[in-house]
MARRO-141338 format. One record per residue: residue in one letter; chain; x, y, z of N, C-alpha, C in turn. Coordinates in nm, 3 decimals, padded with zeros to 5 digits, m for minus. Layout:
SITE  res  chain   n_east  n_north     n_up  ca_east  ca_north    ca_up   c_east  c_north     c_up
SITE    a      A        X        Y        Z        X         Y        Z        X        Y        Z
...
# end
This chain:
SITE  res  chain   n_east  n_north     n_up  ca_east  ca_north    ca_up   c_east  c_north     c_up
SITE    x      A  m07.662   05.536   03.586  m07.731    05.549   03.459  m07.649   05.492   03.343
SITE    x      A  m07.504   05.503   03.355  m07.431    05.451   03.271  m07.441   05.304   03.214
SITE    x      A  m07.456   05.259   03.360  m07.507    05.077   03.339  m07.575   05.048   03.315
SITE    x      A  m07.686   05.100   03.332  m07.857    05.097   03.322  m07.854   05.121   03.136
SITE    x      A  m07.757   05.246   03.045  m07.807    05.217   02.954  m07.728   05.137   02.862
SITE    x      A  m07.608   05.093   02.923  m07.461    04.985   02.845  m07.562   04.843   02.838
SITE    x      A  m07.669   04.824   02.948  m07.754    04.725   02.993  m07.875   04.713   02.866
SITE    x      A  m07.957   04.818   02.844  m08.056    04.847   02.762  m07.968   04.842   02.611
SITE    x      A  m07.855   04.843   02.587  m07.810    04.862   02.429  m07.804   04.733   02.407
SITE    x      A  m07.715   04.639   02.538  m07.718    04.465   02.539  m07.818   04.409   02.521
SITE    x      A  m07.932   04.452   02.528  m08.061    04.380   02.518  m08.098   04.464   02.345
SITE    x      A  m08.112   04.534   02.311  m08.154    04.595   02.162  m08.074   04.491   02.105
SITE    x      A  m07.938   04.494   02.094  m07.882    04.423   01.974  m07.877   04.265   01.974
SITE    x      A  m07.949   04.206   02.131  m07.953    04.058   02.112  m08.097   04.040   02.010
SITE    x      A  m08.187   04.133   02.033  m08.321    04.175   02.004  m08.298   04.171   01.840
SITE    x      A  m08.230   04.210   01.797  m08.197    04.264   01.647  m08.177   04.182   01.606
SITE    x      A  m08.059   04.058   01.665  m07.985    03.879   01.577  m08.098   03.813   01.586
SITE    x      A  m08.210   03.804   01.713  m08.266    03.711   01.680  m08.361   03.716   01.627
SITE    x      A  m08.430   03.829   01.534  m08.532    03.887   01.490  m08.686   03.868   01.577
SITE    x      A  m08.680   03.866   01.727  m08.779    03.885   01.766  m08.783   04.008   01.899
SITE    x      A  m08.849   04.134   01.737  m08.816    04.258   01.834  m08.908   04.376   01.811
SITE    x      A  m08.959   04.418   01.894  m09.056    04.566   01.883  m09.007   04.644   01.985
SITE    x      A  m09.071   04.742   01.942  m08.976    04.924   01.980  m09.102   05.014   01.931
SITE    x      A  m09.133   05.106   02.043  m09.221    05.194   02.025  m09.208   05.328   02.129
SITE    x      A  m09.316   05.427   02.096  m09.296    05.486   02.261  m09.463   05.485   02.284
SITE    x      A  m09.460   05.504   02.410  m09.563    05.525   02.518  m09.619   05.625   02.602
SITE    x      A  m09.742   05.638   02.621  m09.790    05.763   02.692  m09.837   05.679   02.815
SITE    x      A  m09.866   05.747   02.912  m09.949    05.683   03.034  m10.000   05.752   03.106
SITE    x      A  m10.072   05.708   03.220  m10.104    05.780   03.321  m10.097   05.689   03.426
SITE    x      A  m10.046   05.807   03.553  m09.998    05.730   03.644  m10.088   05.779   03.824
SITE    x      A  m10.108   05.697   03.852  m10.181    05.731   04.047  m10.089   05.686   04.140
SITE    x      A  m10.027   05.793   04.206  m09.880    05.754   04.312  m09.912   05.814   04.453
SITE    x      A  m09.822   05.684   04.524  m09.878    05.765   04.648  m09.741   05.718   04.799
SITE    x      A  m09.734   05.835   04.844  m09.595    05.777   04.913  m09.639   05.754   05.058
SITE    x      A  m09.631   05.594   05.090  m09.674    05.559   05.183  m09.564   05.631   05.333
SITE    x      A  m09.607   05.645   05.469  m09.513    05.671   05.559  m09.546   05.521   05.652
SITE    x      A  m09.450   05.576   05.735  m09.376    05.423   05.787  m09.396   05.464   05.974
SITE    x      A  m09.446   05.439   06.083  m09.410    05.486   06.208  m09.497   05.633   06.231
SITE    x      A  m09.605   05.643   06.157  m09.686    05.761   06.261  m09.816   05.767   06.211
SITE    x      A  m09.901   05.839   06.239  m10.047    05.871   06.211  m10.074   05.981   06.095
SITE    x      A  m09.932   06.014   06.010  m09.978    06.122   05.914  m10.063   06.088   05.759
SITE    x      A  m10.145   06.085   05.756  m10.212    06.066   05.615  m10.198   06.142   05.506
SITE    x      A  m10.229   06.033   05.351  m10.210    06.120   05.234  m10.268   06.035   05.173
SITE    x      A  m10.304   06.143   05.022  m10.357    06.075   04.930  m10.276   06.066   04.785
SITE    x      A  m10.354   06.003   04.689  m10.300    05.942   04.562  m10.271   06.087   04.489
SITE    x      A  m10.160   06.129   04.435  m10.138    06.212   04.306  m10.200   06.154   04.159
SITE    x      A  m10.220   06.246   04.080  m10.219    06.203   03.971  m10.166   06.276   03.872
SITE    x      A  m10.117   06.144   03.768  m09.966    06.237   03.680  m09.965   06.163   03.524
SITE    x      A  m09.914   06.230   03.415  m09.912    06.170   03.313  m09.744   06.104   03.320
SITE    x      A  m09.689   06.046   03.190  m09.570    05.995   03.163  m09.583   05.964   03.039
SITE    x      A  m09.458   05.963   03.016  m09.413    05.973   02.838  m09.315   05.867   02.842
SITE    x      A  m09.252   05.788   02.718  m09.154    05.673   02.701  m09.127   05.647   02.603
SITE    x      A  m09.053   05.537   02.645  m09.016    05.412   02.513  m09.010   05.310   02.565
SITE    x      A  m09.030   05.196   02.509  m09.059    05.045   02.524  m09.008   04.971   02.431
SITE    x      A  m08.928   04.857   02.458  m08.872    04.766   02.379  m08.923   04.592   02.420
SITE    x      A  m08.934   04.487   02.357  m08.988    04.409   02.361  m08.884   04.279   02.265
SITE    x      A  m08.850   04.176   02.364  m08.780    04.092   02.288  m08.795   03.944   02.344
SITE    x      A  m08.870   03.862   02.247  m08.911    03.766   02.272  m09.039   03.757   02.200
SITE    x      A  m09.111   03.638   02.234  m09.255    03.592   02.139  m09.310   03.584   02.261
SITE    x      A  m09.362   03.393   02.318  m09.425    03.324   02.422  m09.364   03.414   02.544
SITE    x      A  m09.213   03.364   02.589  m09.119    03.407   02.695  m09.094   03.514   02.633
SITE    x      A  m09.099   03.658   02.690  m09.034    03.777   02.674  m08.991   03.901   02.772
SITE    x      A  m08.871   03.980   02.731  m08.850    04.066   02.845  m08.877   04.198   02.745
SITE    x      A  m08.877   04.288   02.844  m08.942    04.448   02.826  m08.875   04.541   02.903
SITE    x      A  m08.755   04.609   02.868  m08.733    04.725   02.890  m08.817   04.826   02.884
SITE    x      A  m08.779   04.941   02.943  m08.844    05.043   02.900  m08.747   05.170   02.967
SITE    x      A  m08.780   05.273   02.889  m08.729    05.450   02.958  m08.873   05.533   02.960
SITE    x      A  m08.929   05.593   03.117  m08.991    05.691   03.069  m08.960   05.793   03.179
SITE    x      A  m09.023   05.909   03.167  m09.010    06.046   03.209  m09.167   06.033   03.285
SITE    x      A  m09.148   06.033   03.380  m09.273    06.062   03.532  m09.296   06.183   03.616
SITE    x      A  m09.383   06.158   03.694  m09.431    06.275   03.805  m09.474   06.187   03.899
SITE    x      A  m09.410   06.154   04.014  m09.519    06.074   04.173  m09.465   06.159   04.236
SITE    x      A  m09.562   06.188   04.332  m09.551    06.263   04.482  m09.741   06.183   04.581
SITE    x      A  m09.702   06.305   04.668  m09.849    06.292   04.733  m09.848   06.423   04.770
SITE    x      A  m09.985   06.431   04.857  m10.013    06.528   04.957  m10.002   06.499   05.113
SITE    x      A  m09.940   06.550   05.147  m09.923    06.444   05.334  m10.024   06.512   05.443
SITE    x      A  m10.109   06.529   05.555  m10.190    06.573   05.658  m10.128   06.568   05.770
SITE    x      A  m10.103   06.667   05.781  m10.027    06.633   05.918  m10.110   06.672   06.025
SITE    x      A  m10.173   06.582   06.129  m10.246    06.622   06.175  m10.228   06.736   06.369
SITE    x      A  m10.372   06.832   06.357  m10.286    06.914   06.485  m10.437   06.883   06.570
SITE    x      A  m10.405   06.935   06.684  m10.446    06.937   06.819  m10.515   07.092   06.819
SITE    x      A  m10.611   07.145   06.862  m10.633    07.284   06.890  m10.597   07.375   06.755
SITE    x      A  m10.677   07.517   06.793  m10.629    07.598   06.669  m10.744   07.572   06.590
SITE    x      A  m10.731   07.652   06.491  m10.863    07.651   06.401  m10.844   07.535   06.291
SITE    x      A  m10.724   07.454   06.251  m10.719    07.384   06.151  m10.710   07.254   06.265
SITE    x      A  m10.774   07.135   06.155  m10.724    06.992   06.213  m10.599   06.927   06.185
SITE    x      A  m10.545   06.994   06.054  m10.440    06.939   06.000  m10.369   07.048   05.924
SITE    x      A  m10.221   06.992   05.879  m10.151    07.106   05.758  m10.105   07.006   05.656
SITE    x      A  m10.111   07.087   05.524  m10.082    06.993   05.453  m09.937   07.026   05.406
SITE    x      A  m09.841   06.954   05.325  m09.766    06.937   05.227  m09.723   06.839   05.108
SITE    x      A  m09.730   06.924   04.992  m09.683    06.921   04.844  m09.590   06.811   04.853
SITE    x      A  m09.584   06.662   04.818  m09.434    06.625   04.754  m09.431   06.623   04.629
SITE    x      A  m09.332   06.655   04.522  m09.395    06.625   04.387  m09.253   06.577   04.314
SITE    x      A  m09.239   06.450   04.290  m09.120    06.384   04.260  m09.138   06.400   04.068
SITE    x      A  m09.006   06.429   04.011  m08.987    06.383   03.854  m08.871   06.252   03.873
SITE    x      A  m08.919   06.201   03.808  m08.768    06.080   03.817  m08.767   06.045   03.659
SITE    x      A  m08.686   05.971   03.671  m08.636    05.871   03.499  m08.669   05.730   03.550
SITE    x      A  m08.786   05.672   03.480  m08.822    05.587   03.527  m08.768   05.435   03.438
SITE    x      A  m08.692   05.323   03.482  m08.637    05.222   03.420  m08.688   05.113   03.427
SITE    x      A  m08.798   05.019   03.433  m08.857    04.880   03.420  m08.753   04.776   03.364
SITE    x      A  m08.752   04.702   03.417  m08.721    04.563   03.338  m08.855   04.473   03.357
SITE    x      A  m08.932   04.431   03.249  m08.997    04.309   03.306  m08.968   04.180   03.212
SITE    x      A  m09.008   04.059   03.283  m09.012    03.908   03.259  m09.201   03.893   03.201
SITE    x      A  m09.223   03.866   03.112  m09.325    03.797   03.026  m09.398   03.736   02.987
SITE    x      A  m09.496   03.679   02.984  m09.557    03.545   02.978  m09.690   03.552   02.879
SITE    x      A  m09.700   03.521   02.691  m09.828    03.566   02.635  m09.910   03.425   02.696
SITE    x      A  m09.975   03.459   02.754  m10.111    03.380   02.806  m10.177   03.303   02.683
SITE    x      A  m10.251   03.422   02.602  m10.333    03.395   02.456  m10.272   03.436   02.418
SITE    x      A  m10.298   03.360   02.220  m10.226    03.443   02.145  m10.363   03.391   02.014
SITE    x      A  m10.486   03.469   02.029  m10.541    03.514   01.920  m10.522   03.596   01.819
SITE    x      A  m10.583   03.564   01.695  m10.515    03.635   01.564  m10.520   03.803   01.614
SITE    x      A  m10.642   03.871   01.662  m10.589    03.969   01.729  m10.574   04.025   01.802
SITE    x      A  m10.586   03.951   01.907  m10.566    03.980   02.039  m10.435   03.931   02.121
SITE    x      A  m10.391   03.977   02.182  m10.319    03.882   02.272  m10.277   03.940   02.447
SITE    x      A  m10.266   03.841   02.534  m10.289    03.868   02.632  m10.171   03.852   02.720
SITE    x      A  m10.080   03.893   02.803  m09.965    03.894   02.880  m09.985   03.905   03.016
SITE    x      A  m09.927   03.872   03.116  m09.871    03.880   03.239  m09.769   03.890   03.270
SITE    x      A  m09.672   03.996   03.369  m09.516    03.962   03.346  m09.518   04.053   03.539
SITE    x      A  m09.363   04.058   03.501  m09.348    04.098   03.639  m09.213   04.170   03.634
SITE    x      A  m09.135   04.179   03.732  m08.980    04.243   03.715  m08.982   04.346   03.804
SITE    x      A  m08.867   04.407   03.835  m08.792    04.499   03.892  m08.759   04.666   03.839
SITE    x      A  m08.772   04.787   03.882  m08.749    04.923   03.865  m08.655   04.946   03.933
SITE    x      A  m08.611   05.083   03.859  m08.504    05.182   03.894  m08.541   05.300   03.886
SITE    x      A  m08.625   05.320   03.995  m08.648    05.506   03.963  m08.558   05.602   04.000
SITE    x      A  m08.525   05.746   03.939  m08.442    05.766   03.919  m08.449   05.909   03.953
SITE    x      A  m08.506   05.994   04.067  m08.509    06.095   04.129  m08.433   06.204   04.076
SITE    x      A  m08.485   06.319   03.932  m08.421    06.384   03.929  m08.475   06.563   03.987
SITE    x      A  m08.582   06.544   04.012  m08.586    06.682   04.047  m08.702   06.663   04.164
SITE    x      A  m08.719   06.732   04.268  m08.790    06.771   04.386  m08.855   06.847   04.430
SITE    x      A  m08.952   06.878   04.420  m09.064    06.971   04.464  m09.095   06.957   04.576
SITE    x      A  m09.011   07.040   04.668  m09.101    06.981   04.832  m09.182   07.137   04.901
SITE    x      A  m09.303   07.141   04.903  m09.379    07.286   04.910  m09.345   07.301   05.116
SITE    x      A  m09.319   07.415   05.116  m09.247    07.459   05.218  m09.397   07.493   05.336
SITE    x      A  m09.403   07.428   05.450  m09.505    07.466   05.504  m09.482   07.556   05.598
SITE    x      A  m09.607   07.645   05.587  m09.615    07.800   05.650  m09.688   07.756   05.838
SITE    x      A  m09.635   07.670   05.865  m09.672    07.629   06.039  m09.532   07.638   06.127
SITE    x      A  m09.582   07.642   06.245  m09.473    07.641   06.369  m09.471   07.451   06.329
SITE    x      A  m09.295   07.431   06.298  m09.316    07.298   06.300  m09.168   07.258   06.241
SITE    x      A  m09.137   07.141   06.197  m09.017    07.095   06.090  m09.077   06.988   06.010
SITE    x      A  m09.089   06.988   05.885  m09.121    06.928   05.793  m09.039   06.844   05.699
SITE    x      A  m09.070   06.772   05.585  m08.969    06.703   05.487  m08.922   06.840   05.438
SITE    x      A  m08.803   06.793   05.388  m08.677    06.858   05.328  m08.666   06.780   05.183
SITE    x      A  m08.547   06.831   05.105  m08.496    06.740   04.998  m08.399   06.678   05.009
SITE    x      A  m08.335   06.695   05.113  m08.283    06.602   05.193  m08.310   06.437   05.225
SITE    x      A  m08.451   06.496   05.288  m08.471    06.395   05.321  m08.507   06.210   05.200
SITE    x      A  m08.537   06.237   05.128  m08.540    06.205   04.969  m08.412   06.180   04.919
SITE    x      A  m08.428   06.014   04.899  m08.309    05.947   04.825  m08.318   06.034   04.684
SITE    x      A  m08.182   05.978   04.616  m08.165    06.001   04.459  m08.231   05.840   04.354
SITE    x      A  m08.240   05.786   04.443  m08.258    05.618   04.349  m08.358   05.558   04.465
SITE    x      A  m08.465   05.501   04.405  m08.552    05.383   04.470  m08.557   05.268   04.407
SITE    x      A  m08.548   05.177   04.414  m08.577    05.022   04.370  m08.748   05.001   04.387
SITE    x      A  m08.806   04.924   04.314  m08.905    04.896   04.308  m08.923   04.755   04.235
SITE    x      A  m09.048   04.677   04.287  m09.108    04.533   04.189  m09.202   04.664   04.136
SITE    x      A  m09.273   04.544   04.000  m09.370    04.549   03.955  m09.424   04.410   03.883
SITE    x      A  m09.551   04.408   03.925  m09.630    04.335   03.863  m09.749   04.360   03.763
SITE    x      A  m09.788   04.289   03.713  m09.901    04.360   03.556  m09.962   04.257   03.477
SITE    x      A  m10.054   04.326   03.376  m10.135    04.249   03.310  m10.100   04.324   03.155
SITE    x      A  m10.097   04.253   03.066  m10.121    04.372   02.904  m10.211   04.279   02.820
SITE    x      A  m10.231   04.383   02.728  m10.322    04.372   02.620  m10.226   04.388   02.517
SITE    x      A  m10.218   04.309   02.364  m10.207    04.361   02.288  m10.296   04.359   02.109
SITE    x      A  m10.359   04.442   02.084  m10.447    04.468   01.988  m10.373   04.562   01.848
SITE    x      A  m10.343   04.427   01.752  m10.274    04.459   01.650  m10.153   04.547   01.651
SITE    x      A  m10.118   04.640   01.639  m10.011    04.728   01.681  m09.983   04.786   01.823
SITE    x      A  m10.110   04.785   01.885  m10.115    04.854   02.044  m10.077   04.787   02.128
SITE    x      A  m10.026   04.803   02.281  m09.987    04.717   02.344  m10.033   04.794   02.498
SITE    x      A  m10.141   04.787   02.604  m10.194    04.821   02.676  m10.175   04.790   02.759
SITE    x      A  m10.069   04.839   02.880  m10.019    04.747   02.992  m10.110   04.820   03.177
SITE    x      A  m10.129   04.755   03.216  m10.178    04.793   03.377  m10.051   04.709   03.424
SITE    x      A  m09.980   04.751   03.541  m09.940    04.782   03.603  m09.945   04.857   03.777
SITE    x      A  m09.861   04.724   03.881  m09.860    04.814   04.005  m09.730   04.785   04.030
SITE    x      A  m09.695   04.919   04.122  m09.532    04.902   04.169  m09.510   04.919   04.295
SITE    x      A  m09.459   04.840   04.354  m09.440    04.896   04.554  m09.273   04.900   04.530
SITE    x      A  m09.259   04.936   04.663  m09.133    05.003   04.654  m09.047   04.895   04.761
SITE    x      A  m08.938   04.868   04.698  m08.862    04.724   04.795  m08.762   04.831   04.859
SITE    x      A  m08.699   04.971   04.893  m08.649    05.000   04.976  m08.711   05.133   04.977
SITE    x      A  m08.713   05.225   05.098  m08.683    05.385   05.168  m08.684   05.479   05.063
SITE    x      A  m08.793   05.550   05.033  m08.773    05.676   04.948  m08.709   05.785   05.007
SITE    x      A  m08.802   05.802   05.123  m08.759    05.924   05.258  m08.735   05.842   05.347
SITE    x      A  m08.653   05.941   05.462  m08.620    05.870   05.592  m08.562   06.003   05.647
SITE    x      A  m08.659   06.049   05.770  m08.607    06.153   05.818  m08.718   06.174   05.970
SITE    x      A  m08.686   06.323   06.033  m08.761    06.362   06.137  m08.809   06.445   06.054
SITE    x      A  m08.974   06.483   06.169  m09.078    06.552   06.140  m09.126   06.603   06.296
SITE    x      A  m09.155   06.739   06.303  m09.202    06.779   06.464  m09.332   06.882   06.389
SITE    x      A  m09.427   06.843   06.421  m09.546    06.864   06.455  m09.645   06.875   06.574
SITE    x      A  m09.696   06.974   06.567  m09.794    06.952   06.722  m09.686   06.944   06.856
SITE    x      A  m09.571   06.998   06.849  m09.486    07.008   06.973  m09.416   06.848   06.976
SITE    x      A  m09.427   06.793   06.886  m09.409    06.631   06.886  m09.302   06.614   06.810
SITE    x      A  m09.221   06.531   06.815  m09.130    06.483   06.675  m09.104   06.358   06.621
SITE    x      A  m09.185   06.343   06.531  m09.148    06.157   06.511  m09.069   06.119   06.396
SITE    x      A  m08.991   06.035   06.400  m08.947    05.924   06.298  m09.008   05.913   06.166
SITE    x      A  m09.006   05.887   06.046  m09.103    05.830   05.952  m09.018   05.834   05.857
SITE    x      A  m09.079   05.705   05.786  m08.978    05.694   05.659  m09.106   05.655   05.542
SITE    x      A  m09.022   05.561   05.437  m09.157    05.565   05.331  m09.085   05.526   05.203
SITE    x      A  m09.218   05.452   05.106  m09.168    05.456   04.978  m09.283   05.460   04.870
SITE    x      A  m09.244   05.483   04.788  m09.354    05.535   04.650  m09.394   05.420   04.601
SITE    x      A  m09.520   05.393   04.599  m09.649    05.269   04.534  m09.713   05.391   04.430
SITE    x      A  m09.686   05.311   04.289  m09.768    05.352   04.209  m09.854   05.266   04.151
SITE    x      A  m09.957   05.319   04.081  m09.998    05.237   03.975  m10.052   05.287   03.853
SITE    x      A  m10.026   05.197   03.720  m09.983    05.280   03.598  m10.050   05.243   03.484
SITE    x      A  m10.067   05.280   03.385  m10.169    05.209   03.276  m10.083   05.331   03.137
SITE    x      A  m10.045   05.215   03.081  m09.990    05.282   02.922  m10.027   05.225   02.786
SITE    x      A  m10.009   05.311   02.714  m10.053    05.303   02.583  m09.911   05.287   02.463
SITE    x      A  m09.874   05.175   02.437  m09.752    05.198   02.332  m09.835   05.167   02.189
SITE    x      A  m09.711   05.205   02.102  m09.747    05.180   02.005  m09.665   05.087   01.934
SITE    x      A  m09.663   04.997   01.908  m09.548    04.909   01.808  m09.483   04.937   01.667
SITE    x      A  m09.386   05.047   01.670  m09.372    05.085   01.530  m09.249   04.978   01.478
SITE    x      A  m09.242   04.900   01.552  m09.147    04.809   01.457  m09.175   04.632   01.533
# end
């Protein structure tokens, strides 16, 4: 985190000499979903808000930091054989510190509109873990099993309308969130995984 923000101050004050610079914060909402890797267990999309800040330096060519505060997890199915249920479920529910860098590109640049594409690399930043403890004969994820740091791309589209700046956003995950065993149904398999979100925010440009 230390580098990550010695990194983000290097970019504000190049932002500042060359006078092409905005700074705001951001709300969002986010649909996450942690894919597994090596078995038949299914899950679906969470849904979560997020809060930030966003910095912006450049015109045509520009890069975009950002800091925000998140929620991704899923729900996982684990599926059974016999018994009155088909499946059991469990809770993941991740908070992290979420870090973007993206690369830029204004497409249009109408008097008030303008239109972007960019792309770049994340640092999510795993600080707290919610893993709901399941009440079955079985072994389940742990917090263990759950890195502290994931890497991620992202790619996107924005809007920006006079002061607003409206970004969509998707993120897959370039390494292993989890990586652990799971025994279910008398079985025990392998599975690993990483967090795909996708995100849509609202900044505001106060400078």
């Amino acid at each position: 985190m230390k580098k990550i923000s010695l990194l983000l101050m290097a970019i504000l004050m190049s932002g500042l000499m060359y006078g092409q610079f905005h700074i705001g914060p951001q709300i969002g909402y986010t649909a996450s979903k942690l894919s597994y890797k090596g078995s038949d267990i299914s899950n679906g999309l969470k849904h979560n808000m997020l809060v930030g800040v966003f910095m912006r330096i450049g015109k045509k060519i520009y890069i975009q930091p950002e800091v925000n505060y998140m929620t991704q997890g899923s729900v996982f199915k684990f599926p059974l054989t016999g018994g009155s249920a088909s499946f059991v479920e469990q809770n993941v529910s991740l908070k992290s510190i979420q870090v973007p860098l993206s690369l830029g590109w204004r497409i249009l640049n109408a008097k008030v509109v303008k239109l972007r594409i960019f792309g770049g690399a994340t640092a999510n930043f795993i600080i707290n873990k919610d893993i709901q403890h399941v009440l079955h004969p079985g072994e389940y994820l742990t917090k263990d099993d759950f890195k502290d740091l994931q890497w991620q791309y992202q790619l996107g589209v924005g809007v920006d309308v006079l002061m607003f700046a409206i970004d969509v956003k998707y993120y897959g995950g370039i390494n292993d969130l989890f990586n652990g065993n799971v025994t279910y149904d008398n079985q025990t398999h392998a599975v690993s995984g990483a967090a795909n979100v996708f995100e849509v925010t609202l900044g505001w440009k106060i400078l």
